[in-house]
C-alpha positions in Angstrom: -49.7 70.6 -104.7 -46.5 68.8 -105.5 -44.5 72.3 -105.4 -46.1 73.5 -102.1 -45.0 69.8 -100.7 -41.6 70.3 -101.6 -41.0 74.0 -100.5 -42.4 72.8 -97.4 -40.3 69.7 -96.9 -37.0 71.6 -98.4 -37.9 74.4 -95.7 -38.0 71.9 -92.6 -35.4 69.5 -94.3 -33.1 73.4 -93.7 -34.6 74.1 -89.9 -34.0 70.8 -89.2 -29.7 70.6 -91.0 -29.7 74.4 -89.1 -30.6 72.9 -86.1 -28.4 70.3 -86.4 -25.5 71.9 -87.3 -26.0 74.6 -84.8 -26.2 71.8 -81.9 -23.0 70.9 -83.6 -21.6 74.2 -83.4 -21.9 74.9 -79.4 -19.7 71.4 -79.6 -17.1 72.3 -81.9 -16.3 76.0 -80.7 -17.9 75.9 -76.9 -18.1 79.8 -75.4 -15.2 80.1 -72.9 -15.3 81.7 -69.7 -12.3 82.7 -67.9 -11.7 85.3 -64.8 -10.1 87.8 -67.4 -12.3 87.3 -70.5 -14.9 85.3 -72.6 -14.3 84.2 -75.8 -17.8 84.2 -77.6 -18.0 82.6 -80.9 -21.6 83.2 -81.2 -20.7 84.9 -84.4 -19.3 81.6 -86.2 -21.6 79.5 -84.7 -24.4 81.7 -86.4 -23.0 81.9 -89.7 -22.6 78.2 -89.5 -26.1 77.7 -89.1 -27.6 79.9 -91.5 -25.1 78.8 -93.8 -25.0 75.0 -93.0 -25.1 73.7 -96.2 -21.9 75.8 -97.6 -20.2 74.8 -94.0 -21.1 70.7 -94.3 -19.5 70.7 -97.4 -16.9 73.3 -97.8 -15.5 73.9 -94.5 -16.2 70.4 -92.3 -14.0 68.2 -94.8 -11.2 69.9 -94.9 -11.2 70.7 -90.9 -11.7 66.7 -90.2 -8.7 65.7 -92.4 -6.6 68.2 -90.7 -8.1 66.9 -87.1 -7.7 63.2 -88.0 -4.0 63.8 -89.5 -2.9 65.6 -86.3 -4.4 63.3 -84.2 -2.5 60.2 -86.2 0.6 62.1 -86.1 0.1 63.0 -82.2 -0.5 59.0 -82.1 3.0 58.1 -84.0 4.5 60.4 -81.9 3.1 58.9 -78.5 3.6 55.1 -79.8 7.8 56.5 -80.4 8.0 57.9 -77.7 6.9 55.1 -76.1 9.3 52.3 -78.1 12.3 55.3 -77.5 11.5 54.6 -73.4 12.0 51.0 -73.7 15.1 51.0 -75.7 17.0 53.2 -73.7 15.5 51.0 -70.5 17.0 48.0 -72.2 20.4 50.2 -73.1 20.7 51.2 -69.7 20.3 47.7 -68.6 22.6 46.5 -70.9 25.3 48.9 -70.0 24.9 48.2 -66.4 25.1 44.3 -67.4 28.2 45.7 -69.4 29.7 47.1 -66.3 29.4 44.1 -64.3 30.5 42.2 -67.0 34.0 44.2 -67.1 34.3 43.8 -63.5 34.0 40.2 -63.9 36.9 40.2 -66.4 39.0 42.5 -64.1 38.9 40.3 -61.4 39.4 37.1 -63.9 42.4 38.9 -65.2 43.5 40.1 -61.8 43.1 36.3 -60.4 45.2 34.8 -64.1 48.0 36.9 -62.8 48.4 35.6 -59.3 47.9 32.4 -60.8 50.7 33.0 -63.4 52.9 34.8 -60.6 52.5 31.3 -58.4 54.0 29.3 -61.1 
């Protein structure tokens, strides 16, 4: 009894990680329709399923840690492009401050000579 339990359970415990992983599939590699042509990757999504435990372990892992390391890198990238913006914000700012600065100091050094030229 104990052996017919336990191909029974092992046989839904696989229908049920198939289904699973099949619902997973249709997320992870959607069929695409376009005017010109359909990409179809019925073909992976079935050898997924049948093969689900072999795909959880084998192939999953290594496709998240590539997923999750692009995505941080696309994240540094954003957040630097980001801190890049402001600084050359503030350097254009400064140089404009820098401009009016120099005028300032024209026009000071301009004034010191007509001063200097009085006396």
């Amino acid at each position: 009894m104990f052996i017919f339990l336990s191909i029974l359970f092992g046989i839904i415990f696989y229908i049920v990680g198939a289904g699973a992983t099949h619902g997973y599939a249709k997320h992870r590699w959607p069929s695409k329709e376009t005017y010109y042509n359909r990409t179809d990757d019925s073909d992976r999504r079935l050898w997924a399923t049948f093969l689900w435990v072999f795909y959880w372990i084998f192939v999953w892992p290594f496709t998240k840690v590539n997923e999750e390391t692009f995505s941080a890198i696309e994240k540094q990238a954003a957040l630097q492009v980001a801190r890049n913006k402001t600084r050359v914000a503030d350097l254009q700012a400064t140089r404009e401050q820098l401009a009016a600065s120099n005028a300032e100091l024209e026009q000071a050094e301009v004034e010191l000579e007509k001063e200097i030229g009085k006396l």
